[in-house]
N, C-alpha and C positions, 0 to 999 in steps of 0.2 A: 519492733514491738514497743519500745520507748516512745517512739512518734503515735503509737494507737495509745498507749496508757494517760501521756500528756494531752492527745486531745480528748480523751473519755474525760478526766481530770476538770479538763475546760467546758467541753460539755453539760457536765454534772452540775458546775457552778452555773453556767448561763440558765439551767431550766430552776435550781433553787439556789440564787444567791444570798439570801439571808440565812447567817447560820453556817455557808457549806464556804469559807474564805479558804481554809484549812487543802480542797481540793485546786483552790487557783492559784494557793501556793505553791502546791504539788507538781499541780501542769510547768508551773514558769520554770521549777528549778530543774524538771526534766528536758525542758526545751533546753537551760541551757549546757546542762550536762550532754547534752546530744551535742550540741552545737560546741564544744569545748574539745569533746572525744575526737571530731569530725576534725578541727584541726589541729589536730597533736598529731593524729594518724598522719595526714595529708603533712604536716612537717618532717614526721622521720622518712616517711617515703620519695619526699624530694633529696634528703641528706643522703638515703639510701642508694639514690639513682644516681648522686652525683659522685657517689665514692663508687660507684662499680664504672661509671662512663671514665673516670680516672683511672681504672685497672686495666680498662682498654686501651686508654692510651699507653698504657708501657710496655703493652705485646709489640714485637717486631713486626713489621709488615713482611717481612721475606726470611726463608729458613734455610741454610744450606743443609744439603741430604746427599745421603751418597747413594747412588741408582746405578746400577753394574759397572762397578767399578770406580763412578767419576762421580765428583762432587760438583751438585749441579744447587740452582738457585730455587725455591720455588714460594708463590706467595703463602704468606700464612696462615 
C-alpha cells in the first residue's frame, strides 16, 4: 500500500507540477522508507537464520535409547 501511495504521490506531481512539490516530496520519502523497512527486515532475518542454523548444529547427530531392554544407538 506504500508503493500504491508513493506512486499516486508521483503521479499527482507529474500531471500538476507547479505548486504540487509538496506531493514529490511525499512520494521520495515513501520510496525510501519502503526501501529502509525492506532492509532491516531482510537483516534481522539473515541474523535470525544464522542463530537457529547454530542451534542446529549443537543437537547430537545420534541418541542412545533403551528398546527392550538394551541400549541401542539411533540417529537423531
Amino acid at each position: 500500500m506504500l508503493w500504491v501511495g508513493a506512486i499516486l504521490c508521483v503521479i499527482t506531481y507529474i500531471i500538476q507540477p507547479l505548486g504540487n512539490q509538496p506531493n514529490l516530496y511525499l512520494g521520495l520519502v515513501l520510496v525510501i522508507v519502503i526501501l529502509l523497512t525492506g532492509t532491516i527486515t531482510y537483516m534481522q532475518s539473515a541474523k535470525s537464520e544464522a542463530l537457529m542454523e547454530g542451534f542446529k548444529n549443537m543437537l547430537p547427530s545420534a541418541s542412545k535409547v533403551l528398546r527392550d531392554g538394551k541400549i541401542t544407538q539411533v540417529a537423531a
